[in-house]
C-alpha positions in Angstrom: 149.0 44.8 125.1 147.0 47.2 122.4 143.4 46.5 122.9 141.9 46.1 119.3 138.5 47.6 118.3 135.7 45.9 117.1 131.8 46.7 116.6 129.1 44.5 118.3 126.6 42.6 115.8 124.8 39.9 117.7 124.4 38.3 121.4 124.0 34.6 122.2 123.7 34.2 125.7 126.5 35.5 127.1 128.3 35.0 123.9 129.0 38.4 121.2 129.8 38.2 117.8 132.0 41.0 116.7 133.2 42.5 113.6 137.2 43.9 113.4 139.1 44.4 111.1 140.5 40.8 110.7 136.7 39.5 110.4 134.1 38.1 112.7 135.5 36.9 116.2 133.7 35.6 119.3 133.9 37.7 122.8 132.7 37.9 126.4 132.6 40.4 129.3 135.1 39.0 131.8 136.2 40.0 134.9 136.7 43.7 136.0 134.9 44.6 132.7 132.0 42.2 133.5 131.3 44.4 136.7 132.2 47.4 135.4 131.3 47.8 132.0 127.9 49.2 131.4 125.4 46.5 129.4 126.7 45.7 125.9 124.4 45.9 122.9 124.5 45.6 119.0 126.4 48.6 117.2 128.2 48.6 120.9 132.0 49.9 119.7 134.5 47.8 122.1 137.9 47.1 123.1 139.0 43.3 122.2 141.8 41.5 124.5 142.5 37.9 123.6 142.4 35.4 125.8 145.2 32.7 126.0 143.1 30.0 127.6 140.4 29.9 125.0 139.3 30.4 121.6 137.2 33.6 123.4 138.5 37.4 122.8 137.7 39.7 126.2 135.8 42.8 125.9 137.5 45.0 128.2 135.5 48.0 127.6 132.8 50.2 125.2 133.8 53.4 123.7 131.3 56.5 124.2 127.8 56.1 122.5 127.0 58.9 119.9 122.8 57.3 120.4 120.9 54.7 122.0 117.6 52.8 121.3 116.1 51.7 125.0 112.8 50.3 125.7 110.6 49.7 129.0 111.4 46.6 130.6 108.3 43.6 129.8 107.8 44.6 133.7 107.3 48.2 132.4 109.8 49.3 135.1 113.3 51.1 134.0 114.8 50.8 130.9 116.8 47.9 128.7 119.5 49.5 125.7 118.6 47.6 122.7 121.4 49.5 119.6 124.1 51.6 120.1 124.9 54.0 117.5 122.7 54.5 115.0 122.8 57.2 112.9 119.8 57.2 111.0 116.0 55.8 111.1 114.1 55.4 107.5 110.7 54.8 108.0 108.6 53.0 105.3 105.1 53.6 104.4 103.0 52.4 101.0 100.4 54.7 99.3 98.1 51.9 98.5 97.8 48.6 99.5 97.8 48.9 102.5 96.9 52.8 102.6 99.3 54.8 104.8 98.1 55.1 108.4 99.3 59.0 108.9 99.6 58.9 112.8 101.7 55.5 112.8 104.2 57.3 110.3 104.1 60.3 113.1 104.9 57.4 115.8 107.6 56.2 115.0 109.1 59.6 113.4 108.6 60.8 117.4 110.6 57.5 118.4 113.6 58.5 116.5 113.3 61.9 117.5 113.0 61.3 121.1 116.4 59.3 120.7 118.1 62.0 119.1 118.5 59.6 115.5 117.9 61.4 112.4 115.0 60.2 110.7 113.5 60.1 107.2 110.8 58.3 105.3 110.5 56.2 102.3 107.2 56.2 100.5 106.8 53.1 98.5 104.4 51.9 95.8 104.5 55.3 94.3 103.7 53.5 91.1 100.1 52.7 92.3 99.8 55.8 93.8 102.0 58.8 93.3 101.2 59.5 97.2 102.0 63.5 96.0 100.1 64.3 99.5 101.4 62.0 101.6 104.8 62.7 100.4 104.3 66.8 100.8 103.1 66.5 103.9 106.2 64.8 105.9 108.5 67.1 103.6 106.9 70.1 105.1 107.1 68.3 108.5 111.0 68.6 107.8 111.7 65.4 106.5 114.0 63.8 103.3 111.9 61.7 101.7 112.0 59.1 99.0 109.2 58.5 97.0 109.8 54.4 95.8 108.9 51.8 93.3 109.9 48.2 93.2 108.4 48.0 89.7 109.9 50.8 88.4 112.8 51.3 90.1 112.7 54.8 91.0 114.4 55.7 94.0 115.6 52.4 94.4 119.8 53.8 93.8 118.9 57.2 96.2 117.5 54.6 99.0 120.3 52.3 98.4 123.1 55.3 98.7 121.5 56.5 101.8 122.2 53.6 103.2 125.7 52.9 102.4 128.1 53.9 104.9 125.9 54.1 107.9 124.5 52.2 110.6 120.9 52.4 109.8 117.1 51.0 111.1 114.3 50.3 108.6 111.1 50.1 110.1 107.1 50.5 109.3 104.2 48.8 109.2 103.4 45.3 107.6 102.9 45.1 103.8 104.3 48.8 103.4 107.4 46.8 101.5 109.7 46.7 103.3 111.2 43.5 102.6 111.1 44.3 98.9 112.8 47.4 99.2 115.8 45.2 101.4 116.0 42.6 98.7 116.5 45.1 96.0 119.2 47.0 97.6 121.0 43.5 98.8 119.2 40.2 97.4 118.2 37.8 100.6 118.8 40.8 103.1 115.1 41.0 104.4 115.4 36.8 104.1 117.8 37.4 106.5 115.4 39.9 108.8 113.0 37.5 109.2 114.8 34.9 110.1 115.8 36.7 112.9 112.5 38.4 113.9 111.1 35.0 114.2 114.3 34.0 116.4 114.1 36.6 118.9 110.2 36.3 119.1 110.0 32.4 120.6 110.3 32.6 124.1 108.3 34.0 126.8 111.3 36.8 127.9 111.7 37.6 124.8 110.4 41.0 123.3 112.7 42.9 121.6 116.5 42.0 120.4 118.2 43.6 117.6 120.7 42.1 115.0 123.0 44.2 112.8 123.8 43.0 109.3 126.4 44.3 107.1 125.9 45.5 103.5 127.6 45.0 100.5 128.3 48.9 100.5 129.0 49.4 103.1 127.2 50.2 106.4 125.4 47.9 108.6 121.4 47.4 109.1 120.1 46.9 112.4 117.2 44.5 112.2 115.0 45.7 115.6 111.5 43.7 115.7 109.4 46.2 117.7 110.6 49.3 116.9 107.8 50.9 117.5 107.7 50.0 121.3 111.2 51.5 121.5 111.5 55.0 123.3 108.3 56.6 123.1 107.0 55.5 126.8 110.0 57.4 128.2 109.5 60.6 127.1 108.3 63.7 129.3 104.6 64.8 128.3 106.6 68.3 128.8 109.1 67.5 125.5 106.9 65.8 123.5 106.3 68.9 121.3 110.0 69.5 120.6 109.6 65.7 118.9 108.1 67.4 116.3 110.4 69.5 113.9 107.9 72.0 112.1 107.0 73.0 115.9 110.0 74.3 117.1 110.1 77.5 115.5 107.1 78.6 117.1 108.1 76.8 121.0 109.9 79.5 122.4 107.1 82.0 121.3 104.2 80.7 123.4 102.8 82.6 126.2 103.2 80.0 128.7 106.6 78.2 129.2 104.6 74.9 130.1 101.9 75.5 127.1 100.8 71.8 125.9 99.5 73.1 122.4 96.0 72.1 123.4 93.4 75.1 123.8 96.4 77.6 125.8 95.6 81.5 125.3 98.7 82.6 123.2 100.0 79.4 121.9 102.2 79.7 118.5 102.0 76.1 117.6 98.0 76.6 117.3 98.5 79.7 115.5 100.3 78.2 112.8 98.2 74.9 112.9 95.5 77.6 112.1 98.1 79.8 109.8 99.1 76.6 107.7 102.5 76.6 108.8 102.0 73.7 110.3 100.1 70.5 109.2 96.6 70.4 111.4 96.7 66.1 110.8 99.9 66.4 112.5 99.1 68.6 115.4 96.5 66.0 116.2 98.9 63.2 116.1 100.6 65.4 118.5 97.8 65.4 120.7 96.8 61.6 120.5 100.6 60.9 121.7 100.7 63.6 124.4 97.7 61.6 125.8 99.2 58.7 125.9 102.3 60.2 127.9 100.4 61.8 129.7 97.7 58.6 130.8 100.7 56.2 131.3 101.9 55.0 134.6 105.0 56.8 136.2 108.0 53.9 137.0 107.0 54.1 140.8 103.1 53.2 140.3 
């Protein structure tokens, strides 16, 4: 029997709901698979088997990841898988109302990075505030960005395009517009995302699940309530700097191999802090999240 493929978009207890070809089918992890297989989570690609004595298709195995979102357990020992191939992060931010918060942006840019997930960000409300600064500053950091307007509609299409096709995570801080943005690109989308925020947040055990949603054009969204507590704990202090993509021209040129970036004779990334190469607001995001790494507790404490 041909195993069919399919693409995991939600869990219910030990229940999946998977999208194939043929639609939307049901499936669990049954015998050799259920000991086997690693822990299956949405965007999960996986082999289908039905099963003659219920309504209930097998999964009898994943196909190789291309990326994965993890997160600390709530114990804060090891790590939980919450998507499976994503290809790309947009984060969100306003210009006014609320004002952008320049080390949050750099946050959860570092949280893609660190999962090897492209990442770009959308600057919204550019009709209040052209945000000419703000959206300068994470182009020079390497980054696409699209500047946005609900009101006027610009950007709204080259958002919407980006999206198509790919499995993708929207994320930012509250008010940025988020929602907004969603509803223009697919009416009742963000409905849909906080329905299931508020779903996966009742319950003690309960701190981050994810959700993928399909889109009209294609692509899925994956709806991940606490994004921003994905990834970042895990990274080495050590790599933290390689996180950041207008610093890694200048790594390999430091006098020490081990050179943190902070006050090191010889260090490249301060020269061109100092040069202009490099933005000094984001150097000292840098160093606000290398303290942080470097203050938290290792898995054995």
């Amino acid at each position: 029997m041909t195993a069919r493929l399919g693409t995991v978009l939600e869990r219910d207890g030990s229940v999946y709901r998977v999208a194939t070809g043929e639609g939307v089918i049901r499936a669990v992890l049954t015998g050799k698979a259920k000991r086997d297989t690693t822990r299956v989570v949405v965007g999960d690609r996986v082999r289908l088997e039905p099963d003659a004595e219920s309504r209930l298709h097998s999964i009898v195995g994943v196909e190789p990841r291309t990326a994965l979102l993890e997160r600390r357990v709530p114990e804060g020992r090891g790590t939980r898988p919450v998507a499976a191939n994503v290809d790309q992060v947009f984060v969100v931010t306003a210009t006014r109302d609320p004002a952008p918060i320049p080390q949050l942006i750099d946050r959860l840019l570092v949280v893609a990075e660190a999962n090897e997930i492209p990442a770009a960000v959308v600057v919204n409300k550019v009709d209040l505030d052209p945000g000419v600064g703000l959206v300068e500053r994470c182009r020079r950091a390497g980054y696409t960005v699209y500047p946005a307007s609900i009101r006027t509609g610009e950007g709204i299409e080259a958002f919407a395009a980006a999206l198509a096709g790919h499995v993708s995570v929207v994320t930012g801080p509250s008010g940025a517009g988020k929602s907004s943005l969603l509803n223009r690109v697919q009416p009742g989308l963000a409905l849909r995302t906080g329905e299931i925020s508020a779903k996966v947040r009742r319950g003690r055990n309960t701190t981050v699940s994810a959700v993928m949603l399909p889109l009209d054009a294609g692509g899925y969204l994956v709806d991940t309530p606490g994004f921003s507590e994905v990834g970042l704990w895990g990274i080495d202090p050590g790599e933290l700097d390689t996180c950041f993509p207008e610093f890694r021209p200048f790594l390999n040129d430091c006098r020490y191999a081990d050179c943190r970036h902070r006050s090191e004779p010889g260090c490249r990334v301060r020269e061109g802090v100092e040069g202009g190469a490099i933005a000094r607001d984001r150097w000292e995001s840098y160093l606000v999240l290398l303290a942080e790494l470097e203050g938290a507790p290792e898995e054995w404490e």
